[in-house]
C-alpha positions in Angstrom: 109.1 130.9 82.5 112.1 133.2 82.5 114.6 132.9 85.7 118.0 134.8 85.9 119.1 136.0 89.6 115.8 134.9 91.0 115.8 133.0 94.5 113.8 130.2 94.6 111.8 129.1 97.8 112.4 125.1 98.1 109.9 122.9 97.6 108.7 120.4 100.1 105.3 119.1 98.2 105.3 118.4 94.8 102.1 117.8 92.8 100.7 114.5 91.4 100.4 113.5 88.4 96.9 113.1 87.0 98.3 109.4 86.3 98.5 108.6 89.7 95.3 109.5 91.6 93.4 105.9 90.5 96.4 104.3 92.0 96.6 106.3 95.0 92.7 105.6 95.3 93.6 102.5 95.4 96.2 102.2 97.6 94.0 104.1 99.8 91.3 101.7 99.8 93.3 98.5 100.7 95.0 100.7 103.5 91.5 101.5 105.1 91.1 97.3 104.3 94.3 96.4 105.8 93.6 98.8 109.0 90.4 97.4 110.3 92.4 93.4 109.9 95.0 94.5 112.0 96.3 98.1 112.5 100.4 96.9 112.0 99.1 95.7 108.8 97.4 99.1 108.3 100.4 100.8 108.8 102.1 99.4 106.4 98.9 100.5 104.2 99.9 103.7 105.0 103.7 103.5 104.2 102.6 102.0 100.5 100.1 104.9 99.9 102.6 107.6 101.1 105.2 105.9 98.7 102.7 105.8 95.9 102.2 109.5 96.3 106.0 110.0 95.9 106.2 108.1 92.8 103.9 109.9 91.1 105.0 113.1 92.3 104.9 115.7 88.9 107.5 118.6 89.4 108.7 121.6 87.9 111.5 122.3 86.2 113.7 125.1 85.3 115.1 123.5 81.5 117.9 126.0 80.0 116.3 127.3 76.9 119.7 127.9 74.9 119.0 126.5 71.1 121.1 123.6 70.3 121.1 121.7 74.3 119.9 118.9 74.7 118.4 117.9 78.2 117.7 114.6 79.7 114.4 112.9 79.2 114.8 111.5 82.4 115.4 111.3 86.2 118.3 108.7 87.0 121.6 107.9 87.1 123.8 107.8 83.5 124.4 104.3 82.9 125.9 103.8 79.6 127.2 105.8 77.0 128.2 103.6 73.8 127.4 103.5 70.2 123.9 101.6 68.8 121.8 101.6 66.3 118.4 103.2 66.9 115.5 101.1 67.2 115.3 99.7 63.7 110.9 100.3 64.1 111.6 104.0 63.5 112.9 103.6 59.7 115.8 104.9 60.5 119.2 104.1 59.0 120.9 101.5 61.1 124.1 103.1 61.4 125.6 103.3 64.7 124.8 106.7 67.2 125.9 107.5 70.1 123.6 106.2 72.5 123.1 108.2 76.3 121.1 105.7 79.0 119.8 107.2 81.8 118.5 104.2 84.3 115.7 105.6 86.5 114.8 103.1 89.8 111.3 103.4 91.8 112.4 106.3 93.7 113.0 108.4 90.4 110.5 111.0 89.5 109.5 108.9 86.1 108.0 111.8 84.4 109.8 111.9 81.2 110.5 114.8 79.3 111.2 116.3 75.6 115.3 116.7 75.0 114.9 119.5 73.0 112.6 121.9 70.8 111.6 119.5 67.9 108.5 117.9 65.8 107.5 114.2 66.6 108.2 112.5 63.6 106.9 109.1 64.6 106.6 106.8 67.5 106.7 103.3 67.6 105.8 100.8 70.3 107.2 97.1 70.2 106.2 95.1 73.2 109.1 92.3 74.8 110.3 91.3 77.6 110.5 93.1 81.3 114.2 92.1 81.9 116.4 94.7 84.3 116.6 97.7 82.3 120.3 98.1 83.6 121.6 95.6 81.3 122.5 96.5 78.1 120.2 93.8 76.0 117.3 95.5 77.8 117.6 98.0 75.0 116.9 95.3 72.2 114.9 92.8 74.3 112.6 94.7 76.6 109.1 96.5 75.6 109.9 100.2 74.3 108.4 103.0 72.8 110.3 104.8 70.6 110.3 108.5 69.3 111.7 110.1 66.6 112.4 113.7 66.9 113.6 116.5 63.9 114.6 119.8 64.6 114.0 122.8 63.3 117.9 122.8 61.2 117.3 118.9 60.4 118.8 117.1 63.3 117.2 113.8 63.7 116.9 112.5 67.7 115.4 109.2 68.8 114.4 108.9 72.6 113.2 105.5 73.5 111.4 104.7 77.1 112.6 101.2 78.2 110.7 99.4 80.6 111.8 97.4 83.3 111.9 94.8 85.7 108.8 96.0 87.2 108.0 98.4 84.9 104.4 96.9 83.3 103.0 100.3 81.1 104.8 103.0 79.2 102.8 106.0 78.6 103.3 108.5 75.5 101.3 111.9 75.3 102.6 112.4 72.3 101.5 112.1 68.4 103.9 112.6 64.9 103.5 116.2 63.7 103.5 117.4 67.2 106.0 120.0 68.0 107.3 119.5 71.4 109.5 122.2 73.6 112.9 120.8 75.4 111.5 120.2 79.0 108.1 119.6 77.9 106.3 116.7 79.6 105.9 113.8 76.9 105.0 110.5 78.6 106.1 108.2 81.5 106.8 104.6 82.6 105.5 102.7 85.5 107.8 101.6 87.6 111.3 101.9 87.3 112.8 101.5 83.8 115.5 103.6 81.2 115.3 106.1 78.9 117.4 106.2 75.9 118.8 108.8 73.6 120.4 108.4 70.5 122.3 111.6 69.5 123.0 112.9 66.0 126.1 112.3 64.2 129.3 114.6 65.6 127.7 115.6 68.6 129.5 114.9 71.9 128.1 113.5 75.2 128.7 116.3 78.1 128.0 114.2 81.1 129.8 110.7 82.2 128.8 107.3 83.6 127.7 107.8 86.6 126.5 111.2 87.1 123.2 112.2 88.4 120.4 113.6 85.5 117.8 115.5 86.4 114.8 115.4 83.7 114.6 118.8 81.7 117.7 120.5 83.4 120.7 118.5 83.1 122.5 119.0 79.6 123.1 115.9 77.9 124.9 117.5 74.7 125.3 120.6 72.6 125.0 121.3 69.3 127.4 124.4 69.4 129.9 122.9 71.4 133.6 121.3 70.3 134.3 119.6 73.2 135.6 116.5 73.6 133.3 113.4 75.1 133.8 114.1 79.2 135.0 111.5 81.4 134.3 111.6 85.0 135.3 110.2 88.3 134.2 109.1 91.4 135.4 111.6 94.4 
């Protein structure tokens, strides 16, 4: 989909993920439980189900189809932006890269998307601990899957989903030799957790600690561009 001096109407209800209706079902059940023991208890029911909704809600996106941009995998705030070796699963070489977090919390949408047009090379799942996936050892300690992207001109990507503190199943959608779109749905990870991406050699972050991502849209880095790292500031 194609949009250039297009107004959009907003929004208000978002679709669910397919991976949330047995949950919801569920939620709804013990509601309908919890509303014939007592109706405050009910209500409360009713606040978890509506919550549960939210969290799985599945919405577009409008992902900038420039070649060379990467996007964010991920909903969430940009926690960390320091060199690290990829996840040493993948075969890669363990030289440092310039590592982008992105830290999503249980209000995120935690639908996780492809960075940019490329083919799966592999994936690799290590389970591990659920510490907060805010601290940086989460990245090394905590259960992961990791995927190896190559572009069309050779770059090599790794994306890793994190899980969390409460974060107790990663999903991946996705198989090597698969050719993935940027902004293509991939996978997700229930509830709360980080994504990771490890950029190619050269290539500059173009967002800041701190700053807001939005899965599929915001523009992590670019392949064509010769600017600097950017710093930001809190205003």
């Amino acid at each position: 989909m194609h949009r250039r001096g297009t107004i959009l109407t907003p929004k208000f209800f978002n679709p669910i993920h397919r991976a949330g209706w047995p949950f919801l079902a569920i939620f709804a059940a013990v509601t309908v439980l919890l509303w014939w023991i007592a109706a405050p208890l009910g209500f409360v029911g009713v606040l978890l189900t509506l919550w549960c909704g939210y969290f799985f809600r599945d919405p577009d996106r409008i992902t900038p189809n420039r070649p060379g941009l990467i996007v964010s995998p991920a909903d969430g705030v940009v926690q960390m932006i320091q060199p690290a070796v990829p996840p040493v699963e993948l075969g890669l070489d363990q030289r440092p890269r310039t590592r982008i977090s992105v830290f999503m919390d249980v209000l995120s949408v935690h639908i996780n998307r492809a960075p940019i047009d490329a083919e799966v090379v592999a994936i690799a799942y290590r389970p591990g601990k659920f510490l907060n996936a805010a601290l940086d050892k989460a990245s090394d300690e905590n259960e992961r899957s990791s995927m190896h992207l190559r572009t069309g001109d050779g770059h090599d990507i790794c994306v890793v989903q994190i899980a969390g503190l409460v974060a107790r199943r990663i999903l991946s959608w996705t198989k090597p030799g698969q050719r993935l779109r940027a902004g293509e749905r991939y996978g997700m990870i229930r509830f709360g957790s980080r994504v990771d991406v490890y950029l190619p050699d050269g290539v500059q972050p173009l967002v800041a600690v701190g700053q807001l991502a939005v899965a599929g849209e915001t523009v992590l880095a670019d392949f064509r561009s010769e600017e600097a790292a950017r710093l930001g500031e809190m205003r």
